[in-house]
Backbone of each chain as ProteinMPNN parsed JSONL, in Angstrom:
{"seq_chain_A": "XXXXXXXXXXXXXXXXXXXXXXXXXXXXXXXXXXXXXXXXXXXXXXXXXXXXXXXXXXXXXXXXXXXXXXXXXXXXXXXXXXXXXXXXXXXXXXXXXXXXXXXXXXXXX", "coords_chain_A": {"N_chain_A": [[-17.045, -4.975, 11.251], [-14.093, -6.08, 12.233], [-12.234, -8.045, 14.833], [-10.258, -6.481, 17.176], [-7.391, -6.999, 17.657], [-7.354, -8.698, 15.438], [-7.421, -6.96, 13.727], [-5.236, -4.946, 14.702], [-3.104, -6.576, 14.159], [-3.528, -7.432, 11.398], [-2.308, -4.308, 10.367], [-0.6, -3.803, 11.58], [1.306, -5.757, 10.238], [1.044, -4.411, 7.685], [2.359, -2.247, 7.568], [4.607, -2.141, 9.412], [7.042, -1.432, 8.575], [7.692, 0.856, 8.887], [7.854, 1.454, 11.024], [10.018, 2.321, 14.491], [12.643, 0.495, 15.696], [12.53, -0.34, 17.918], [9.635, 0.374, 18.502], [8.741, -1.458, 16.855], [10.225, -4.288, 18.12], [8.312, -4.383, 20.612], [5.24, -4.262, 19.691], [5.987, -6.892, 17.555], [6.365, -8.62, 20.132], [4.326, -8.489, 21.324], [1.948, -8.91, 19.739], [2.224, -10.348, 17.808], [4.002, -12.922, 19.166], [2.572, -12.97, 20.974], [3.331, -12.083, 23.599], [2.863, -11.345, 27.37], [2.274, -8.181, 28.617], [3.475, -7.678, 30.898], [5.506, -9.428, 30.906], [7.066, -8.699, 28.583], [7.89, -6.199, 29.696], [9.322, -7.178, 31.863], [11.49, -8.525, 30.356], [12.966, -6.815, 29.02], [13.551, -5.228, 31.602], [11.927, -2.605, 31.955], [9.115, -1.039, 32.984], [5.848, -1.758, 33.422], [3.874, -0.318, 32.444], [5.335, 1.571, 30.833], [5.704, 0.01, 28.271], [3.084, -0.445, 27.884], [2.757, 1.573, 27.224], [3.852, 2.873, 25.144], [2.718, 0.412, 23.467], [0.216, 1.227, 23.13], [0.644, 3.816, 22.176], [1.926, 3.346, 19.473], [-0.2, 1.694, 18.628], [-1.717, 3.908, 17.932], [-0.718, 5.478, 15.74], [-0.49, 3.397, 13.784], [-3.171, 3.188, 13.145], [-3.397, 5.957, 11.87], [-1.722, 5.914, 10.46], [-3.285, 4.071, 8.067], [-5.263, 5.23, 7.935], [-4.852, 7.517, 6.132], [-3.013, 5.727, 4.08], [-4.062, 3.784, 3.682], [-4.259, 1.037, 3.493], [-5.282, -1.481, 4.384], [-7.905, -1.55, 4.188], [-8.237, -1.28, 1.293], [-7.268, -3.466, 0.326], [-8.954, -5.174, 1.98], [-10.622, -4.603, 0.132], [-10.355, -5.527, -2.353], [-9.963, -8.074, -1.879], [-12.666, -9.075, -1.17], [-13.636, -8.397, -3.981], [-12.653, -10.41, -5.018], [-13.636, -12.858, -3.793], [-16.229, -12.348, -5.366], [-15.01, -12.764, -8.326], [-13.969, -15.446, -7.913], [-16.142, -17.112, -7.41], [-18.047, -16.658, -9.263], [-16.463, -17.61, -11.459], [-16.55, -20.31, -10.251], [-19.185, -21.275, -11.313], [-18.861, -21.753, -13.64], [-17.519, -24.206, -14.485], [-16.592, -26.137, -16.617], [-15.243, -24.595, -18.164], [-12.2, -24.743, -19.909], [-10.302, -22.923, -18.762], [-10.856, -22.163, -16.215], [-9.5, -23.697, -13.735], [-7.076, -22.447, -13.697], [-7.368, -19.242, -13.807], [-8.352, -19.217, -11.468], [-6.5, -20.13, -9.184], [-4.743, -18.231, -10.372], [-5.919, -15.66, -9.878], [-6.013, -15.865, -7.162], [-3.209, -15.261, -6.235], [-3.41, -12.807, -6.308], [-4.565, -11.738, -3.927]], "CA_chain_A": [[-15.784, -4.526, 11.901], [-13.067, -6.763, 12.509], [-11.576, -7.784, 16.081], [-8.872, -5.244, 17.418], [-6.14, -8.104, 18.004], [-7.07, -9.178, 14.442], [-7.184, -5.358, 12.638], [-3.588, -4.829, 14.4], [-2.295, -7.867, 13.249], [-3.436, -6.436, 9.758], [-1.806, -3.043, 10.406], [1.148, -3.814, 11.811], [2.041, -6.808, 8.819], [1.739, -3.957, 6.242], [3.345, -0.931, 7.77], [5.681, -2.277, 10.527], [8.479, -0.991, 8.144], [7.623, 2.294, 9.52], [8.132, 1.869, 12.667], [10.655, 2.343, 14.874], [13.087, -1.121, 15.637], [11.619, -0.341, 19.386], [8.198, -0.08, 18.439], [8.531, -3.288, 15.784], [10.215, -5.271, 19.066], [7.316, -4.368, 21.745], [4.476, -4.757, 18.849], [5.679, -7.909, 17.49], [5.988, -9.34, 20.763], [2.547, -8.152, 21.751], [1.181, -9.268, 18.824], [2.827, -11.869, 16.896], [3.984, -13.614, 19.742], [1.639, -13.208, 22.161], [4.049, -12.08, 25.32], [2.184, -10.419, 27.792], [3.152, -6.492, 28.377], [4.532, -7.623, 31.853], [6.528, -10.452, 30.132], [7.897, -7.766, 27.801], [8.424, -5.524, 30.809], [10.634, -7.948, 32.571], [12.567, -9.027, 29.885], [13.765, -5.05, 28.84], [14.03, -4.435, 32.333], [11.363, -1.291, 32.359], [8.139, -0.675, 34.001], [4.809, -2.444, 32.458], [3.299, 1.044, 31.853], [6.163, 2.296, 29.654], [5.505, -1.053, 27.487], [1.83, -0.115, 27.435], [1.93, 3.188, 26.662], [4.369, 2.588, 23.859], [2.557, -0.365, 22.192], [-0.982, 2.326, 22.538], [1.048, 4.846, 20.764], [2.154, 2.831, 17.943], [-1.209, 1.257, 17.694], [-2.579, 4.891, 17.389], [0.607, 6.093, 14.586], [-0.712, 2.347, 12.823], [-4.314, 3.727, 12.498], [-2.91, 7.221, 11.649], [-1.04, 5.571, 8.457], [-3.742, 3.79, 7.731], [-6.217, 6.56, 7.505], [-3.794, 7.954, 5.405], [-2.526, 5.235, 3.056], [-5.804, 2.386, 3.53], [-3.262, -0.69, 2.581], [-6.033, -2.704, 4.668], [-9.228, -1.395, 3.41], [-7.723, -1.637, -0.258], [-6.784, -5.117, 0.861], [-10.055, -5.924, 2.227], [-11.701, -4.376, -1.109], [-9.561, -6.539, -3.544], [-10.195, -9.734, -1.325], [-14.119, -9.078, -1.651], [-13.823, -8.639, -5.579], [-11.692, -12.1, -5.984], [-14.282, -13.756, -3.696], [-16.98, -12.64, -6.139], [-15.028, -13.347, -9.047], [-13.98, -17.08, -7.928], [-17.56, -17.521, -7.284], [-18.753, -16.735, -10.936], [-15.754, -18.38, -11.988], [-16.715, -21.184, -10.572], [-20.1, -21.517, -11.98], [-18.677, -22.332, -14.839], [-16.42, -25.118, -13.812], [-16.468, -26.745, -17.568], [-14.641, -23.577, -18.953], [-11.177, -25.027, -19.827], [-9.219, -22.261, -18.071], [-11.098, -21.948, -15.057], [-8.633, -23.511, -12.566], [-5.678, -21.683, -13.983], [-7.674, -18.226, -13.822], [-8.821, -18.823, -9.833], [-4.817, -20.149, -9.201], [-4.142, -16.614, -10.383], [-6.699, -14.866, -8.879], [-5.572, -16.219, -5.405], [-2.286, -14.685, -6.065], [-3.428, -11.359, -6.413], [-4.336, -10.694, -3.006]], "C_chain_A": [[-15.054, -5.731, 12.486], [-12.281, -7.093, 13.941], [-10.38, -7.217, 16.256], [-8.199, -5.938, 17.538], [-6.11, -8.309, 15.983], [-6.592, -8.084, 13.6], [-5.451, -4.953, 13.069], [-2.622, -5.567, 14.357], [-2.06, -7.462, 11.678], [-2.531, -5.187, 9.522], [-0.558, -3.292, 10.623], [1.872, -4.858, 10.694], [2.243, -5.613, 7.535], [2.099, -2.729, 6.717], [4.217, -0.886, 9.001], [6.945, -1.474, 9.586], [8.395, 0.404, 8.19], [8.224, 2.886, 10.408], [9.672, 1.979, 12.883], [11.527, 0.574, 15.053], [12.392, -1.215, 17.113], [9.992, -1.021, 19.502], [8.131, -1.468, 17.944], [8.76, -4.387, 17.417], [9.177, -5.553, 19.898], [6.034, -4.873, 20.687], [4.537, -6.272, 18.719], [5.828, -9.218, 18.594], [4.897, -9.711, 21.394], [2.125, -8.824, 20.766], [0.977, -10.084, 18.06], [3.014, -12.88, 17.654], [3.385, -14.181, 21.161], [2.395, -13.139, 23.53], [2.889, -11.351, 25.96], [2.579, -8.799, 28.175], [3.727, -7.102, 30.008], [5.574, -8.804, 31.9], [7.682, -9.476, 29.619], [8.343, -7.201, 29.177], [9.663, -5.985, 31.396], [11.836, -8.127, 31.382], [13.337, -7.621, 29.109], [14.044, -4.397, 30.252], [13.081, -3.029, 32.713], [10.101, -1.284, 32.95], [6.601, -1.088, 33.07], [3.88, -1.466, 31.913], [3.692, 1.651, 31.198], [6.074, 1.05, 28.233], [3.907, -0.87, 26.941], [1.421, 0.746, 26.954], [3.157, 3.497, 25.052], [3.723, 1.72, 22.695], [0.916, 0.545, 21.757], [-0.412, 3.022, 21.629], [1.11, 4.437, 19.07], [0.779, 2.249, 17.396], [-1.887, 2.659, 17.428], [-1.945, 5.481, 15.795], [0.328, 4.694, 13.535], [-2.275, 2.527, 12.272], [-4.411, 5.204, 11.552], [-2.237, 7.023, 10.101], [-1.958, 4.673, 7.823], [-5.117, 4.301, 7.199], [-5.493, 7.26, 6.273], [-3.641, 6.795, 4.337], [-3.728, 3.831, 2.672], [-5.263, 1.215, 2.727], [-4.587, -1.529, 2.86], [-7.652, -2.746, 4.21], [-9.344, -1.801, 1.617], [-8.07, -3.256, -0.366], [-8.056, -5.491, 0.733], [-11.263, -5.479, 0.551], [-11.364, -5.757, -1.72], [-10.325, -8.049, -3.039], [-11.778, -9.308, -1.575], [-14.222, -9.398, -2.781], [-13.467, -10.299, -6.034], [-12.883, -12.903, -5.645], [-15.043, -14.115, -4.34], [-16.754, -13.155, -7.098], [-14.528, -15.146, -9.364], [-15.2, -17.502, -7.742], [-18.337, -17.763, -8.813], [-17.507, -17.44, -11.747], [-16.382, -19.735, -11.962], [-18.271, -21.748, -10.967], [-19.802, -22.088, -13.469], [-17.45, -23.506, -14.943], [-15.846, -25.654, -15.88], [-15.636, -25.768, -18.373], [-13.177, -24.444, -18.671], [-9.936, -24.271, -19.084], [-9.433, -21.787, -16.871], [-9.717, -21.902, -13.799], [-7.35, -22.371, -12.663], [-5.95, -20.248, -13.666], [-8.114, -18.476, -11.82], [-7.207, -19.159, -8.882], [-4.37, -18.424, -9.248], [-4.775, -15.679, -9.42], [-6.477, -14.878, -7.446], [-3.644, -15.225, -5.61], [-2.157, -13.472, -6.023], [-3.83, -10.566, -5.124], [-3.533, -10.518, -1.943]], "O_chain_A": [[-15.68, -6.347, 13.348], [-11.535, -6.152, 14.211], [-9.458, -7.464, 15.478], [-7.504, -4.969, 17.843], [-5.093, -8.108, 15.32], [-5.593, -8.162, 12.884], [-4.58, -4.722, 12.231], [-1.435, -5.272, 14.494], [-1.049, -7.263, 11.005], [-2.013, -5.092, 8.409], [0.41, -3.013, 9.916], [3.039, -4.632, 10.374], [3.122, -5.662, 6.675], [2.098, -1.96, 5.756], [4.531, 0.167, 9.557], [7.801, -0.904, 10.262], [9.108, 1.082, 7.45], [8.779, 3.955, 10.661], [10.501, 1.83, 11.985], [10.994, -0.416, 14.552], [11.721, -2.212, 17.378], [9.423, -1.981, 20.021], [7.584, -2.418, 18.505], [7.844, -5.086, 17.85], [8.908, -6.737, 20.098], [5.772, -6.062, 20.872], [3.743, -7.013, 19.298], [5.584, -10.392, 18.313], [4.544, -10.79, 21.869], [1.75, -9.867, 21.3], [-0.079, -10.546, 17.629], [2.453, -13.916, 17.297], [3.545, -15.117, 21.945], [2.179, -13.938, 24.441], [2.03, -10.803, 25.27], [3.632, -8.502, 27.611], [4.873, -6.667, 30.115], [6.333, -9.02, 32.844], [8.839, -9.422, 30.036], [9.222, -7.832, 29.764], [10.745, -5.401, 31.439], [13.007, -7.839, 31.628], [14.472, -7.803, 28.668], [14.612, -3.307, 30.322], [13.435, -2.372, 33.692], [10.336, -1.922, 33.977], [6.457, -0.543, 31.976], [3.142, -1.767, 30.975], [2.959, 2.473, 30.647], [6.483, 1.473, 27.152], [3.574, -1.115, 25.782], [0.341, 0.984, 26.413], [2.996, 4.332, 24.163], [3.888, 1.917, 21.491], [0.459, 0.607, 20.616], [-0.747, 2.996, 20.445], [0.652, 4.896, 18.024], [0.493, 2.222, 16.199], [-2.762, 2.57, 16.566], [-2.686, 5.841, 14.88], [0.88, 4.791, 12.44], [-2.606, 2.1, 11.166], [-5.295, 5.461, 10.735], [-2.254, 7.691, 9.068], [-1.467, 4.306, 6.755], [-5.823, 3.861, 6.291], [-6.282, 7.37, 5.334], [-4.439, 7.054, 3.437], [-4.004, 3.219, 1.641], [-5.666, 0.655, 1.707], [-5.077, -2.197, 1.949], [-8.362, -3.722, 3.97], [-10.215, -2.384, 0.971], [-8.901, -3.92, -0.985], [-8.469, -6.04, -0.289], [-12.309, -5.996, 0.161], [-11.981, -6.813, -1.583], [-11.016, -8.832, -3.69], [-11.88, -9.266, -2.801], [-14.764, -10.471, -3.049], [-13.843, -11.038, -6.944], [-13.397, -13.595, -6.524], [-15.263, -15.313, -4.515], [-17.567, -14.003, -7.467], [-14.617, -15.838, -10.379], [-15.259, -18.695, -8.04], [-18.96, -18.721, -9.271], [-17.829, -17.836, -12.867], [-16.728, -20.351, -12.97], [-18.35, -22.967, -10.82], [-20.545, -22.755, -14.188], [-16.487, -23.309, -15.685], [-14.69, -25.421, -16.232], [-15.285, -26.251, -19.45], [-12.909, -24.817, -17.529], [-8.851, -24.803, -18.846], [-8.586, -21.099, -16.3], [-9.162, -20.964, -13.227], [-6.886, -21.665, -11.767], [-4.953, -19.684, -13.215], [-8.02, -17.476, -11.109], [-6.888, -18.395, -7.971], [-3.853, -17.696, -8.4], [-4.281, -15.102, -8.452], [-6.758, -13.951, -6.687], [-3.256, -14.571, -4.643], [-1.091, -12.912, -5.768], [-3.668, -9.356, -4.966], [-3.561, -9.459, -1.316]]}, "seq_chain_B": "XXXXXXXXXXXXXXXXXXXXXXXXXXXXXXXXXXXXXXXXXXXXXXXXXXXXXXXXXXXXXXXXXXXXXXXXXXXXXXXXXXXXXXXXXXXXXXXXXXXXXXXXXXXXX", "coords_chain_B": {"N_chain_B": [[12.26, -0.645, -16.786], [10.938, 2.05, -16.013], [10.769, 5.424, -17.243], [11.571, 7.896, -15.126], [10.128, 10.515, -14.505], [7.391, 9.676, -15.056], [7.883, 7.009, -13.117], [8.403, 9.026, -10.629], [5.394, 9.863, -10.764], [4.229, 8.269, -10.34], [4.929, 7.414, -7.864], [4.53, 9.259, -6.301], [2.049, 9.787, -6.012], [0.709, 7.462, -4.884], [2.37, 7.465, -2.373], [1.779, 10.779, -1.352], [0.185, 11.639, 0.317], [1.408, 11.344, 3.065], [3.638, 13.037, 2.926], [4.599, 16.213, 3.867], [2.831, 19.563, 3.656], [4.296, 21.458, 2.375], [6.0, 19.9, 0.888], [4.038, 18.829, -0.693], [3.208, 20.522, -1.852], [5.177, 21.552, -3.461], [6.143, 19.575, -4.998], [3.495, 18.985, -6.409], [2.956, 21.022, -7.97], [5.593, 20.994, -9.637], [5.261, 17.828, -10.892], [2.568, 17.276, -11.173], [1.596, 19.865, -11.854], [3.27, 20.748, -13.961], [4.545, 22.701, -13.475], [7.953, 24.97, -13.666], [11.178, 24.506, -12.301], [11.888, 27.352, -11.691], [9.425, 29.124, -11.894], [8.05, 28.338, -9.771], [9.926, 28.985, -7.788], [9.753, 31.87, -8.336], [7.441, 31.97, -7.588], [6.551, 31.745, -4.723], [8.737, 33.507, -4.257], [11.48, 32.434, -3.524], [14.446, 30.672, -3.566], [15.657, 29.447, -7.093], [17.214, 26.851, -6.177], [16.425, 26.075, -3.747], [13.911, 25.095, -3.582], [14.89, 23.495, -5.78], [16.051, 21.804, -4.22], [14.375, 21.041, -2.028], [12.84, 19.607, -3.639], [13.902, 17.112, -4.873], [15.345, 16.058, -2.004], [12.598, 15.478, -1.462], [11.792, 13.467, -3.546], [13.665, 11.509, -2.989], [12.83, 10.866, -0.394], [9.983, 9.748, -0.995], [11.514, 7.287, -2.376], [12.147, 6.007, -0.646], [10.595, 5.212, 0.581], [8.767, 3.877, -1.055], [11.108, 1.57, -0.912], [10.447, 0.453, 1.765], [7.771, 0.068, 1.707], [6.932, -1.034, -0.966], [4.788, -0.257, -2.652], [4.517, 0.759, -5.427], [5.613, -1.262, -6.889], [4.135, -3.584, -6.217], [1.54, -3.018, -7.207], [2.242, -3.206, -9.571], [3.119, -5.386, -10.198], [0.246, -6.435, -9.844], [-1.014, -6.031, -11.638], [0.318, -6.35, -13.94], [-0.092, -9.551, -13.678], [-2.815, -9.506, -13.758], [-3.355, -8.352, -16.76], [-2.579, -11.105, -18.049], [-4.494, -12.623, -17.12], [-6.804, -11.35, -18.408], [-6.318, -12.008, -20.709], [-6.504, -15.271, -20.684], [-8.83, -15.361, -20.495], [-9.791, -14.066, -22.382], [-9.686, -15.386, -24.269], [-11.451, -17.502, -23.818], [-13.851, -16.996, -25.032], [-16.463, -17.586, -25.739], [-17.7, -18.315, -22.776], [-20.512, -17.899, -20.53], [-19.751, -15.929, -18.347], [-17.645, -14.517, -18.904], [-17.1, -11.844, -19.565], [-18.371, -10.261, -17.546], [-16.476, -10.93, -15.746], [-13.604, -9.9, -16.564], [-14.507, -7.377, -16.556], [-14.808, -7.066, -13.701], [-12.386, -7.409, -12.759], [-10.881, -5.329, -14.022], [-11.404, -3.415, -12.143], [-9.862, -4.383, -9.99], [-7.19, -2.849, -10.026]], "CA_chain_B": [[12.676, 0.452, -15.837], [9.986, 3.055, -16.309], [10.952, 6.478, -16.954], [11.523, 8.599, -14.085], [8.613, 11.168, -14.595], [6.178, 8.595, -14.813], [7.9, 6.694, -11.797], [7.651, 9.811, -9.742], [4.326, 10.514, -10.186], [3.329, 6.967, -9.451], [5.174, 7.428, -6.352], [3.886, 10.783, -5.847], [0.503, 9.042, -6.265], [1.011, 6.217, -3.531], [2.591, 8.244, -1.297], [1.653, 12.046, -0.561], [-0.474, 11.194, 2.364], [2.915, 11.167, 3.977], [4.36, 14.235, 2.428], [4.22, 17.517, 4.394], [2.272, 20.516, 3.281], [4.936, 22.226, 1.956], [6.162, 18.694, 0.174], [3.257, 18.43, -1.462], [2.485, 22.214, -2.576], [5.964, 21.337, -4.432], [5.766, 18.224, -5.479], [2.178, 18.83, -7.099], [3.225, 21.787, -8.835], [6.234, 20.205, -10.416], [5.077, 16.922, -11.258], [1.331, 16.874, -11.798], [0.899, 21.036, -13.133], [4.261, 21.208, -15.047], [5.435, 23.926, -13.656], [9.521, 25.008, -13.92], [11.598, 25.14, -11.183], [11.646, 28.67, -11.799], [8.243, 29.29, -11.784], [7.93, 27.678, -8.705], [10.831, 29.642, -7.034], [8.88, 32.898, -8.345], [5.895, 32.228, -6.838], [7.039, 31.239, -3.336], [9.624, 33.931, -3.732], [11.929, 31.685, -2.906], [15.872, 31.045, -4.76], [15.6, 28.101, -7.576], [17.766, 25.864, -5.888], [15.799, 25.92, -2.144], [12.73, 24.464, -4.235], [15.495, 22.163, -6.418], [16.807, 20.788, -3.06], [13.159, 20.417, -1.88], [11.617, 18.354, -4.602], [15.275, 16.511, -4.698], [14.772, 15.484, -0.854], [11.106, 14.715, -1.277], [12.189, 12.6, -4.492], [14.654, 10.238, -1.944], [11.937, 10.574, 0.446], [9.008, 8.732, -1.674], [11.939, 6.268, -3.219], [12.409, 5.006, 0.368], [8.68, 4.558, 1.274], [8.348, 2.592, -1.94], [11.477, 0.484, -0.614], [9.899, 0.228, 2.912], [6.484, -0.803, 1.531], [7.094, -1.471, -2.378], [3.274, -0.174, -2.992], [4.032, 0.421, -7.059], [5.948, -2.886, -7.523], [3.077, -4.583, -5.76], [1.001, -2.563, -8.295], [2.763, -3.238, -10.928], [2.88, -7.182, -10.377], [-1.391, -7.253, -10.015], [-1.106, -5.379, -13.324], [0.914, -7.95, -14.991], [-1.72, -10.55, -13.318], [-4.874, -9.121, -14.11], [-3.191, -8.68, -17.63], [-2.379, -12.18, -17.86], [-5.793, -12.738, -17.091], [-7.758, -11.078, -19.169], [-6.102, -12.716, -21.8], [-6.943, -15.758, -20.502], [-10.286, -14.91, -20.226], [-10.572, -13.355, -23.582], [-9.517, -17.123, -25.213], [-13.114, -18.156, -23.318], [-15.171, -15.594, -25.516], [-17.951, -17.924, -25.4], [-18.068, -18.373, -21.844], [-20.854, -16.867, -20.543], [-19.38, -14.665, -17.446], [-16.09, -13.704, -19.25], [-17.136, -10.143, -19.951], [-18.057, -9.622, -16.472], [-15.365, -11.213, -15.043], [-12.592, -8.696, -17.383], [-15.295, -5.777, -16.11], [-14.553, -6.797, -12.668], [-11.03, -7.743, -13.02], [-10.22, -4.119, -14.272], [-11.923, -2.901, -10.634], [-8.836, -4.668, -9.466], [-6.231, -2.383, -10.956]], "C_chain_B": [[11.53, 1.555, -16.508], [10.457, 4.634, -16.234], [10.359, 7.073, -16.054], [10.682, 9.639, -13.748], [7.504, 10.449, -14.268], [6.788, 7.776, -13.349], [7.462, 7.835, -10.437], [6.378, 10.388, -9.555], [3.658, 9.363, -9.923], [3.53, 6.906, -8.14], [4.454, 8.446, -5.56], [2.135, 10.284, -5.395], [-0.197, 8.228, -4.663], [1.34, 7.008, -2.247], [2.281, 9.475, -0.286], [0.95, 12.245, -0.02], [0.73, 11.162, 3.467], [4.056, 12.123, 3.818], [3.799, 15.161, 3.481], [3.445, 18.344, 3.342], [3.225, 21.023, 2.023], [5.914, 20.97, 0.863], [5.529, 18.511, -1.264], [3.04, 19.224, -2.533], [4.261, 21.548, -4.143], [6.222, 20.525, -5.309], [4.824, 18.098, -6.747], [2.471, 19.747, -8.472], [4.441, 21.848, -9.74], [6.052, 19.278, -11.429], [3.726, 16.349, -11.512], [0.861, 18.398, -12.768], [1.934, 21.402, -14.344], [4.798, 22.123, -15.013], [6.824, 23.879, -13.547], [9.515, 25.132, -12.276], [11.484, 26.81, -10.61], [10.729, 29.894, -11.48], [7.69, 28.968, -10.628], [8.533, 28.559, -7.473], [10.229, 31.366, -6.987], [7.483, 32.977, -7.494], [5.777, 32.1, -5.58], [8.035, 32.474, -3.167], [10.886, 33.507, -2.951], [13.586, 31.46, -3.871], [15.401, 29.484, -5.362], [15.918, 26.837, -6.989], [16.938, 25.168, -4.597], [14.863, 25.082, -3.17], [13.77, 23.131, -5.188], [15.433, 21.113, -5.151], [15.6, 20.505, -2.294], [12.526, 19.642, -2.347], [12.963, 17.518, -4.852], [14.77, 15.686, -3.466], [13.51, 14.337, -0.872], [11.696, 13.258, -2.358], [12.641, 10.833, -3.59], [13.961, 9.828, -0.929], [10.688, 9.55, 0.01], [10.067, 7.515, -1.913], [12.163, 5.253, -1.979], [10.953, 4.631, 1.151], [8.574, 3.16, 0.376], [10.08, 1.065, -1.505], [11.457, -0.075, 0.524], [7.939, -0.616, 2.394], [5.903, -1.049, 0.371], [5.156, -1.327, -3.027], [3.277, -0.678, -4.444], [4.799, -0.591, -7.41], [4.704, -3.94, -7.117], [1.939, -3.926, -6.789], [1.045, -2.874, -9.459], [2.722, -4.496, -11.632], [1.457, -7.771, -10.259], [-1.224, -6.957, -11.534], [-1.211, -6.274, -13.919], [0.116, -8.976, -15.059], [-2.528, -10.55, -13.934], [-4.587, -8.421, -15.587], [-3.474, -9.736, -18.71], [-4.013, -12.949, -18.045], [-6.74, -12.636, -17.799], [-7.253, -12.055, -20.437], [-6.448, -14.18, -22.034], [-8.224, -16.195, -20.615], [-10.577, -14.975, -21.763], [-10.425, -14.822, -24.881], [-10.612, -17.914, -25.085], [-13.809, -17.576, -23.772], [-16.498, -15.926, -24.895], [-18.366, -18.076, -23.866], [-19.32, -17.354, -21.26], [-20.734, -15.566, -19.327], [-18.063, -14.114, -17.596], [-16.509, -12.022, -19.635], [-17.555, -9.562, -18.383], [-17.21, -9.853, -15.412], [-14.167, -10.19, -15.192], [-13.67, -7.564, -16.556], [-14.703, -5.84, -14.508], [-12.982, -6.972, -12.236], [-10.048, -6.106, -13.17], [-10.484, -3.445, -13.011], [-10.599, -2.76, -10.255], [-7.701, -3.791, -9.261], [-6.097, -1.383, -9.756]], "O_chain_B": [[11.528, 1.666, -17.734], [10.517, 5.103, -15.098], [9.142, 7.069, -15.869], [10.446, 9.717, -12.542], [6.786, 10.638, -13.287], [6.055, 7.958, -12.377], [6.601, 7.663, -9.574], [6.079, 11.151, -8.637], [2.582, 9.378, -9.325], [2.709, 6.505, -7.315], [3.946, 8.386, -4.44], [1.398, 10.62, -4.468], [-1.102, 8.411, -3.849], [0.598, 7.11, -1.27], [2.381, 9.473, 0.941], [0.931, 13.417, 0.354], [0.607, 10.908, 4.665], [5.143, 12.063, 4.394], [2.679, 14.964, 3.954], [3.381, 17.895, 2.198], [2.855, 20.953, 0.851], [6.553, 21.53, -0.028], [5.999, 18.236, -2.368], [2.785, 18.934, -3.702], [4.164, 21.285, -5.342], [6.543, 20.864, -6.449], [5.066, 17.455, -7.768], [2.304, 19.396, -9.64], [4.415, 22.705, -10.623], [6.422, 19.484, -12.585], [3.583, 15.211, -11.962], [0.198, 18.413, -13.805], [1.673, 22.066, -15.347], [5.454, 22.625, -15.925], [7.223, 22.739, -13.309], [8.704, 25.499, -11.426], [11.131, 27.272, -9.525], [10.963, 31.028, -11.061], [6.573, 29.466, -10.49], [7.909, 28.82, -6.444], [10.221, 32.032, -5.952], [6.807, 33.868, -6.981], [4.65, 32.4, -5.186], [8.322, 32.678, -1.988], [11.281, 34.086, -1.939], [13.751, 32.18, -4.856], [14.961, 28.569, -4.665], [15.202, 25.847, -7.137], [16.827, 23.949, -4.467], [15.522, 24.126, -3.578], [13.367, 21.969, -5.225], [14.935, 19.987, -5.111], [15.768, 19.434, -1.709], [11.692, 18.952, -1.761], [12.345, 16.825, -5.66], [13.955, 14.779, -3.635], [13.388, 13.152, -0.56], [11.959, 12.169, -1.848], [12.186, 9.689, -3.596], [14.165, 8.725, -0.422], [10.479, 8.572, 0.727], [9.504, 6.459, -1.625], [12.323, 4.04, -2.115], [10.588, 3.9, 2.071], [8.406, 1.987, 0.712], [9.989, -0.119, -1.828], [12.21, -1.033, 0.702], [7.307, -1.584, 2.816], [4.695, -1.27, 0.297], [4.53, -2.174, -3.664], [2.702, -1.665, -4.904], [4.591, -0.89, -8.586], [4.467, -4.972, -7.744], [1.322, -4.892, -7.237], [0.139, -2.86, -10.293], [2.492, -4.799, -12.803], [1.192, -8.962, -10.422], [-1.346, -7.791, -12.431], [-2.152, -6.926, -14.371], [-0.381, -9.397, -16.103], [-3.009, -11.439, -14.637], [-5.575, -7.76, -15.905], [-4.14, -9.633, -19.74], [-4.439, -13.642, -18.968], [-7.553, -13.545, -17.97], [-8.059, -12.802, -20.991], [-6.683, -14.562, -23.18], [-8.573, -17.357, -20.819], [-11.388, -15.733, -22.294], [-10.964, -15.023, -25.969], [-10.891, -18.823, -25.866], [-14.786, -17.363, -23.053], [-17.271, -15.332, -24.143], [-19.578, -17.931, -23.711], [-19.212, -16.144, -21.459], [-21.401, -14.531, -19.347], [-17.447, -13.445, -16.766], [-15.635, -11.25, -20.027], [-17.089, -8.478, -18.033], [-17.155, -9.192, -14.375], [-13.716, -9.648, -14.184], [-13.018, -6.871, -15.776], [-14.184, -4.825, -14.042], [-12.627, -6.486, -11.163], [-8.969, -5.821, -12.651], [-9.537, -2.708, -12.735], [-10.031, -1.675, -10.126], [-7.137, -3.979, -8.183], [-5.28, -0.463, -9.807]]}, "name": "protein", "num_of_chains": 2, "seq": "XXXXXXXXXXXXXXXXXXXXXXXXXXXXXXXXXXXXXXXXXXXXXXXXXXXXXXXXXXXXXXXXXXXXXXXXXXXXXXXXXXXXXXXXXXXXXXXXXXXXXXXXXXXXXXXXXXXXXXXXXXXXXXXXXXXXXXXXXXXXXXXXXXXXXXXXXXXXXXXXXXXXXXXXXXXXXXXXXXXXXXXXXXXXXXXXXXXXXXXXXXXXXXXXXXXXXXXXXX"}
């Protein structure tokens, strides 16, 4: 299991275009830029408990679409598979199309 | 451009985790059992058009998920990839982990 700062870092990069422009502002300042919720508070002017209980909600409505649509579990599948197959890729380093096939492979997740 | 049948049920696919009940019941029975509008409107008791202007809606409703979080273009471009790939691959016959590389490669998909 993954640290909660890091999992809604994950969550919110692939379904912020969900959200509200509210939620997206309080989120990615929480999260992306690291304000603190009574940073945010001050600088909207509102009360550090209406900032907290907004960025809980959205992180609950970001587990809620993710139960639902599993972008990050998908995600985290795919990235497992590549690791194995750059691994047996590179066992065979002398194969002429190696690099070009692990090049690709990195683009796929 | 992929005909529009086949686009909607890729969308339909991706998406109806995010459809309502009553979305879905229509949706499903449209576009995965084949049934008519008609048939649809009979069985719900319902007038043709209420069920047109329902699976209509839903329609505009999936087309803006996929341009909020472009699932089957991001689908569509591993495809092409892990196409790409195999072909790659399949120019290494002799290699000896190209057959389970293509085995795990199709995982991908």
């Amino acid at each position: 299991m993954i640290d909660k700062t890091i999992r809604m870092n994950y969550l919110y990069d692939f379904y912020y275009e969900l959200l509200t422009e509210k939620q997206n502002q309080y989120m990615s300042m929480y999260y992306l830029d690291d304000w603190s919720l009574g940073e945010i508070a001050e600088h909207f002017n509102i009360s550090r408990q209406a900032v907290y209980d907004n960025i809980r909600r959205t992180e609950v409505l970001l587990e809620e679409y993710e139960k639902k649509l599993e972008l990050l579990k998908k995600y985290e599948g795919r990235k497992t598979q590549i690791e194995r197959l750059k691994q047996l890729l590179q066992q065979g380093e002398q194969h002429p199309h190696i690099k070009e096939v692990v090049r690709a492979l990195e683009k796929l997740e």
